[in-house]
N, C-alpha and C positions, 0 to 999 in steps of 0.2 A: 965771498962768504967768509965770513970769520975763523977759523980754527978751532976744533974743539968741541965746538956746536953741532951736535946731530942734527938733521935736516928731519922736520917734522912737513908734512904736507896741510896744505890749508884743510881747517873746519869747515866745507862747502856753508853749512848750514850756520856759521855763527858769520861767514860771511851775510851769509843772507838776511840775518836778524841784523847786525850792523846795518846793512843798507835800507834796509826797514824802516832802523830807527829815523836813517835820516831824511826820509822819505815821510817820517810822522811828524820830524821839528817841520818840515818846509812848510805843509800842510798847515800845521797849528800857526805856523807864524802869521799864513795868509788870515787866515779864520777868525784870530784874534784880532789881526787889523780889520776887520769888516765887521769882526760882534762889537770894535769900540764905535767903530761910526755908526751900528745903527742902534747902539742904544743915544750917540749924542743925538738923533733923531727925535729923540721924545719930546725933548722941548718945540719943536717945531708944530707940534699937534696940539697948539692951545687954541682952542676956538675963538674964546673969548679976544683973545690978543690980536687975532688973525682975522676976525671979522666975518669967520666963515657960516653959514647958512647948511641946512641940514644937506642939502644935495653935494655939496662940497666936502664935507663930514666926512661924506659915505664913502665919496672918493679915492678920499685919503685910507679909510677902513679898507676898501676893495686892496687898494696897493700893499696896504701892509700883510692882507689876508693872502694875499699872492705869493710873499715872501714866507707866510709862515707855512702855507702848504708846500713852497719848493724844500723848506727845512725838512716837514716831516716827510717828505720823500728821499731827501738825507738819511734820517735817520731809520727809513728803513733799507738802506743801500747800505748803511753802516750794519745793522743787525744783520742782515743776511749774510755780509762780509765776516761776521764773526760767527754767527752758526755755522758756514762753510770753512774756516779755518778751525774752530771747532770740531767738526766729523772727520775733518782730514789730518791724517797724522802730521804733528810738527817737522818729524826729518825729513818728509818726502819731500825730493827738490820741487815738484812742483807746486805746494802750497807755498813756497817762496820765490820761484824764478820771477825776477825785473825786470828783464831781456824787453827788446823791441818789439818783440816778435810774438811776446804775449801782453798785448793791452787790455784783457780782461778787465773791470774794477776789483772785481772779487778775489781775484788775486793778491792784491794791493790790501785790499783788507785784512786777508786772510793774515800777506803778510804782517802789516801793521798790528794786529791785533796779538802775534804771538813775541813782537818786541814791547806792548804792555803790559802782558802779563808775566812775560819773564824779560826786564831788562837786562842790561849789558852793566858791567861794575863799574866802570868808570863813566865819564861823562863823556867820550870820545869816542863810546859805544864800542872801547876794545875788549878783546874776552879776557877773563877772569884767569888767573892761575889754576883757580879746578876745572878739570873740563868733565861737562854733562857725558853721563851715558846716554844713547839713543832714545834709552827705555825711558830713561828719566826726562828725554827732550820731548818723548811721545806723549806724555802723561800735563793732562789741562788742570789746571788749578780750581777747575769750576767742573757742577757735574754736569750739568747742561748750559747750555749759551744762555738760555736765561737768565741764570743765576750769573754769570760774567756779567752780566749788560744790568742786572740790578744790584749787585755790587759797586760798578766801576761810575754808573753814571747817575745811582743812587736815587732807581725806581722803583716802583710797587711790584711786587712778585707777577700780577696781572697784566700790566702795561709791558712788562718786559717779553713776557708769552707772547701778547699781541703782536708787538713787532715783529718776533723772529716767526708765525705763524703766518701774517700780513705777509710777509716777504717772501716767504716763503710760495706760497700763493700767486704772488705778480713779478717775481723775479727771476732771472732765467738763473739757471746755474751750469756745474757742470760735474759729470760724473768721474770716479777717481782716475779715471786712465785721462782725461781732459778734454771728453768729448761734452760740446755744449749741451745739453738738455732746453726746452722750449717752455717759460712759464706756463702754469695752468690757466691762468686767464689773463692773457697778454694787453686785453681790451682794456682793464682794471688796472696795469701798469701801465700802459699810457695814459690814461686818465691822470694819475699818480705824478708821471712823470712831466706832463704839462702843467703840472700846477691848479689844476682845475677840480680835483677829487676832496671833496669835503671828508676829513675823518669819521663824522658819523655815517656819511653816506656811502663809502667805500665798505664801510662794517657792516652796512644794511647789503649791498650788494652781495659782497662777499658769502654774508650768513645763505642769502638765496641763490646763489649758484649753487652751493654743494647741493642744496636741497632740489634745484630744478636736472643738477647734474645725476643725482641717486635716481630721480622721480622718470627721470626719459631713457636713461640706462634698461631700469628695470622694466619698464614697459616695451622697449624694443627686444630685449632679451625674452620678456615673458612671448614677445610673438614667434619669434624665430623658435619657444622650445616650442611652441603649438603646430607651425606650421613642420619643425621637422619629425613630430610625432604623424602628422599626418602623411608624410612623404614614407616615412622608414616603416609601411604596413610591409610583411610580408609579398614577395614575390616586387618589390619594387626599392631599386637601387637610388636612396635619394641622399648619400653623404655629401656626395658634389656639389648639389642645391642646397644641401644646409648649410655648406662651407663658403657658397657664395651668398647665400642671406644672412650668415652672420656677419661676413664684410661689407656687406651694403649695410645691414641694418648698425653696426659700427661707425658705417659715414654720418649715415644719417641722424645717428641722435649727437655726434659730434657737431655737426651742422646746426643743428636745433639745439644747443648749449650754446654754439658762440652766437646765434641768432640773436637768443635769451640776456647775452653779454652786449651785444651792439646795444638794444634797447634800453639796458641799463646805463651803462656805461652816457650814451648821449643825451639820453636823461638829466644824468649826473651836472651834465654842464651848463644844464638849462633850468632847473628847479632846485628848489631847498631838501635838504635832507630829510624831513617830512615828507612829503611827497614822491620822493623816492623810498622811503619805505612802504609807503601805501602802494606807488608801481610794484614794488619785489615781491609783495605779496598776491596782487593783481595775477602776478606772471607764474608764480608757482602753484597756484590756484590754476591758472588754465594750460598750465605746458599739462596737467596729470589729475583730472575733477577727481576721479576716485579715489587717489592720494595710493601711493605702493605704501603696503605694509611693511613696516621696520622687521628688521628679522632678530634674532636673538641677541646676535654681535651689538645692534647699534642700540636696543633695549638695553644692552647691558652696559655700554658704552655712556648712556646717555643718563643713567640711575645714579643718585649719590645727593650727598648734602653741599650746598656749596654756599660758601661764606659773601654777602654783596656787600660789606662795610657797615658802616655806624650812619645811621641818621636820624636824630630828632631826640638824639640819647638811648637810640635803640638799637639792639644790632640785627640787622635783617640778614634773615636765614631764605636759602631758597632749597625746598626738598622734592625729587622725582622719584617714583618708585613705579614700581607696577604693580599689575594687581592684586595679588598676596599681600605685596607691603601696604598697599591701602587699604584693604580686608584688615590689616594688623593695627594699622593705626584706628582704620574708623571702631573697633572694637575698644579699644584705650579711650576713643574720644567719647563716645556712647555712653560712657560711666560719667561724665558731668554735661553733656546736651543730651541726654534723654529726657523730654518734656514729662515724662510721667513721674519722674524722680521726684517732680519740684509741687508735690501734691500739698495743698495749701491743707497743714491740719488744723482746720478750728479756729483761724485767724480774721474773721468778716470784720469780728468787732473790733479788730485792731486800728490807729492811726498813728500817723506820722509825725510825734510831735517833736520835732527838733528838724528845722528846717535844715542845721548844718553837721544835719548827722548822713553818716555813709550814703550813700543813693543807692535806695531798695530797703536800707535799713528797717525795721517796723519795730518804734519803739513801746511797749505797752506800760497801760498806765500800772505804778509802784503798786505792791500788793494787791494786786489783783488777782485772781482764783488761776486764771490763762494763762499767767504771765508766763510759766514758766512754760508752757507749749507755743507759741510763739515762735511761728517762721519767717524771719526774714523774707520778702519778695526778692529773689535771683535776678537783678537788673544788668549784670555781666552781659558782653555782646558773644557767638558761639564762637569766633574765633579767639578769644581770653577763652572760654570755658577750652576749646581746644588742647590751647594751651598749655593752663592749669594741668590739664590731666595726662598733657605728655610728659612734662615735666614731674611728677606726681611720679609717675611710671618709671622716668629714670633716678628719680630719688630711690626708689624702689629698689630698683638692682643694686646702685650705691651702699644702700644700710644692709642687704641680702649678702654683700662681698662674692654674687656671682657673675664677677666680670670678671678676665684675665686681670693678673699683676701686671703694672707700669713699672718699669726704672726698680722693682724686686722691692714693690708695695702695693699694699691693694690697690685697687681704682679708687679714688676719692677725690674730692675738691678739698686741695692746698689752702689753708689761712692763714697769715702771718698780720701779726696786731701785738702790739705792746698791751699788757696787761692792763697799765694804768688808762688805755685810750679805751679798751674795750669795759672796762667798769666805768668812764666818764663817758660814753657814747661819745667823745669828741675823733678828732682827726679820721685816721684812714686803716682799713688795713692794703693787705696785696694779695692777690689772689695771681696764679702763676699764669693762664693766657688774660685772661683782660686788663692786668695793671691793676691800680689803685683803686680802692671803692669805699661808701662810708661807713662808719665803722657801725650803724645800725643794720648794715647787712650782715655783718661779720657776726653781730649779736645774733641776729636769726639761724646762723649756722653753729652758732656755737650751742645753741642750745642743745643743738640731739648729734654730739661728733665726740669724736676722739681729741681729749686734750694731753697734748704734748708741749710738759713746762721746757724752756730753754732759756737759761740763764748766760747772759752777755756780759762781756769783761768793759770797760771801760772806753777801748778802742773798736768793740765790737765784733771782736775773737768770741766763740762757744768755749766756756766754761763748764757747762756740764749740759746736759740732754736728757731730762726724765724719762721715764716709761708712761706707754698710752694708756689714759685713763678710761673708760667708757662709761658717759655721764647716766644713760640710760644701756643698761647690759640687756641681756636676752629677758632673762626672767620676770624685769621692770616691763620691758613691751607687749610680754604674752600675757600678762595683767591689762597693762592698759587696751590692748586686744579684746580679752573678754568683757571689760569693763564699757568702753566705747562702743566699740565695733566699727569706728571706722575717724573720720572728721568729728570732730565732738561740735563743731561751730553750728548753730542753731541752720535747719537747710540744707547743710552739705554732706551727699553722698558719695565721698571720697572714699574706697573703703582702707579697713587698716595697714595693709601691707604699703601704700604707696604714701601715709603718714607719718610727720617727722611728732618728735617728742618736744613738749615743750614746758618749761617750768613756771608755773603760776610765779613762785620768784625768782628772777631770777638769779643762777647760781655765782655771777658775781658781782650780786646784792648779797648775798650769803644764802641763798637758798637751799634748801637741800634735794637730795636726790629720791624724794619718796615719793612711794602712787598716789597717795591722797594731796599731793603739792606738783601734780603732774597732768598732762593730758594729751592727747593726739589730736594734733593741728594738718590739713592741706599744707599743703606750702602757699598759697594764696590768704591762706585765712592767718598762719602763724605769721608771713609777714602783715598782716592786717592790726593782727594784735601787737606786733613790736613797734606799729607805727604811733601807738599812742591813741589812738580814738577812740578803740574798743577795749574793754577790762575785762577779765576773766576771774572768777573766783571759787571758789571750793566750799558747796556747803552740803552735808552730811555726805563725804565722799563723793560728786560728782560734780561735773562743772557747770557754771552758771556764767552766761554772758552777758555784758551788760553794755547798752549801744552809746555812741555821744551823747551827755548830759545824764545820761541817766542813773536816779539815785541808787546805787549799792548797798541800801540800805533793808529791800524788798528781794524777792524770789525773779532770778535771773532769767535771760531765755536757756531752751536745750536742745539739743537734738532729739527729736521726737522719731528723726529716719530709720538708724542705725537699733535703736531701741525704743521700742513703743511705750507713753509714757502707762504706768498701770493705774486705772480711776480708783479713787479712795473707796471702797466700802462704806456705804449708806451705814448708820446707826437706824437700829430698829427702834 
């Protein structure tokens, strides 16, 4: 020993991450030698070249389907390995012991996983000059394993859930003192683990287990409380017999769970994922015809809006509520699918003349005594009216300012657009969850919001920050309130609270901000009118609409709903 040198005793734990690390090069090294050969694989799979015929095709697909399911049984052996290194504190020796003696995987992960997210300084995996506190060795860089595993391997917030849920589910673990724990559906990890478990059909299973596992729970439960209400009458001692028909009836619907799992599960290895969901439905249908009612927990558990991505340029929403919130809504929706709303006034001798005018439009002939009562036919399907009127409703709260403050500003929808793009309708603006949009949306929002000028340096530094302007204030709306009374668009009974403001010019054409140069649009109909096909005009203070082609030159259609039109006085 040197002289001089205090003798400091080894870091147990940064031994352990050392040995970690190199327990993560071996691995990687193997891993990447087998990710190069089977991508040089690829070429090998030219039909054409190869002469192969469809049965031969499939062959090769079978083979490689085989490899990619052993993968995604990896990849949930890895996630599990990191959600359990995850719950378990980093110091504890046992999220890191290597020894012989423990061959766990999960170990190995656990380890593994807490030398990438806190490496070692040097490339020799020796420790650093600072040494961590405990506290700070306890403490995960990620708030849940999710978030590690869609960070690190650069997944969707969803697929990375699923893993560590999936794994959760068919893998076995172990509790902190290191006693094994026994997966919930062990049948579903061997599937899994043969290579044989189609991802979608694992996900079909899976969803119907919990559901045939709640559905036989509860049914065995509901008998055992019946029969020990009838045991426990007075003058008769039946604790005993309820204590032994709750552990029978415990076997028993444990028994009729894993039943329910063999028949999926072998399923599984014999048919397409298709038809294994139609089985899992088959099965949870007859494990319980009457179906257990959910109780409050799993109602409440189960309510909420939940985001399914973008398809077809849309974004699909999916929404559960119970029955108050669908009381809540079908009330909201009522206001544009009530069939009686859409009472045709006076319109028989109407016709359609402009083949490429809106669909339902009813355009009437120029000066004509009618024209200007004239209702549009509602050719909308009820799920757009739906829509429309939820949307309508949260516009509503929006313009009301009775939502809580965000980030120590009201609630509102963010638009950021270059002045120059938003008076040429060209390019885009940004709106802060969806990205980019075009800047003719931006115009429809601009019309009835808060403008805040912000003047940019050159490098695109803020220069100054104006004060919010309000294009339409109160006193403008409670006008166009009494004036309207709700959608001013010929038809629509949108009423005025859940209407934006819109400028016959627009105000960066140089429009101005008065009520006779103003009106209250739906948000279906204001975007209707920014898209260009329909015109809006102003003649002796109220609006007049006018459909594709139609000359502007004659008496507009109106809203006849909101305000009934008054018949001129006969001359005597």
């Amino acid at each position: 020993m040197t002289s001089g040198a205090a003798f400091e005793p080894p870091d147990e734990a940064a031994s352990m991450a050392r040995g970690a690390t190199g327990a993560v090069r071996e691995v990687s090294a193997e891993t990447t030698a087998l990710i190069s050969r089977v991508r040089g694989m690829a070429g090998s799979f030219d039909a054409d070249r190869n002469g192969w015929d469809v049965e031969t095709a499939l062959d090769a697909a079978a083979v490689v389907e085989d490899l990619a399911r052993t993968v995604s049984h990896l990849q949930l052996v890895a996630a599990h390995a990191v959600a359990t290194s995850h719950e378990r504190p980093a110091a504890d020796p046992g999220a890191c012991r290597l020894d012989g003696n423990d061959g766990a995987p999960l170990s190995f992960g656990a380890s593994a996983h807490l030398s990438l997210v806190r490496p070692s300084d040097d490339a020799t995996g020796a420790a650093g000059p600072a040494r961590e506190t405990p506290a700070r060795r306890q403490r995960s860089p990620y708030r849940r394993a999710a978030d590690g595993l869609r960070v690190r391997l650069r997944l969707s917030q969803a697929e990375a859930r699923r893993r560590v849920v999936t794994a959760r589910d068919v893998l076995g673990s172990r509790t902190m003192s290191g006693v094994p724990l026994a997966p919930e559906f062990p049948l579903v990890g061997e599937l899994l683990a043969d290579g044989a478990g189609d991802r979608d059909a694992v996900r079909h299973i899976l969803h119907g287990m919990h559901d045939i596992g709640r559905a036989v729970r509860h049914r065995h439960r509901t008998d055992v409380h019946r029969a020990s209400a009838d045991a426990d009458q007075p003058g008769n001692d039946g604790s005993s017999e309820a204590l032994a028909r709750r552990e029978q009836a415990d076997a028993t619907a444990a028994e009729e769970v894993t039943e329910a799992e063999r028949i999926l599960t072998t399923a599984a290895r014999e048919v397409d994922a298709d038809s294994v969901r139609r089985l899992v439905d088959r099965v949870v249908h007859l494990v319980d015809q009457d179906g257990a009612p959910p109780s409050e927990a799993e109602l409440s558990a189960l309510q909420g809006v939940f985001w399914m991505g973008r398809r077809h340029g849309l974004h699909q929403v999916r929404l559960c509520v119970d029955d108050v919130g669908r009381e809540m809504l079908e009330t909201i929706f009522a206001t544009a699918t009530n069939p009686r709303t859409y009472a045709n006034h006076g319109c028989d001798n109407t016709t359609d003349a402009d083949p490429g005018a809106e669909r339902g439009a009813v355009v009437p002939t120029p000066g004509s005594a009618s024209a200007a009562d004239v209702t549009p036919v509602e050719r909308r399907p009820v799920a757009r009216l739906r829509l429309d009127a939820l949307l309508a409703a949260c516009g509503a709260a929006l313009r009301a300012r009775a939502l809580p403050d965000t980030g120590g500003l009201p609630t509102q929808v963010m638009v950021t657009i270059a002045l120059n793009d938003l008076r040429a309708g060209i390019g885009s603006a940004e709106l802060p969850y969806t990205g980019p949009v075009p800047a003719r949306d931006a115009r429809r929002l601009a019309c009835d919001a808060d403008v805040i000028p912000i003047v940019l340096g050159s490098a695109g530094q803020i220069l100054d920050v104006g004060r919010s302007k309000r294009l339409f204030p109160a006193h403008h709306r409670k006008a166009l309130t009494a004036r309207d009374g709700g959608c001013a668009f010929p038809g629509c009974h949108i009423p005025a609270p859940w209407c934006e403001g819109h400028h016959v010019t627009p105000w960066w054409k140089g429009g101005t901000t008065r009520i006779d140069h103003a009106t209250l649009l739906c948000a279906y109909h204001h975007h209707l009118i920014h898209a260009g096909r329909w015109t809006v005009q102003m003649r002796n203070g109220t609006p007049h609409f006018y459909g594709p082609g139609q000359a502007t030159n004659g008496p507009g259609m109106r809203n006849t709903y909101h305000r009934l039109a008054v018949p001129r006085r006969r001359r005597q």
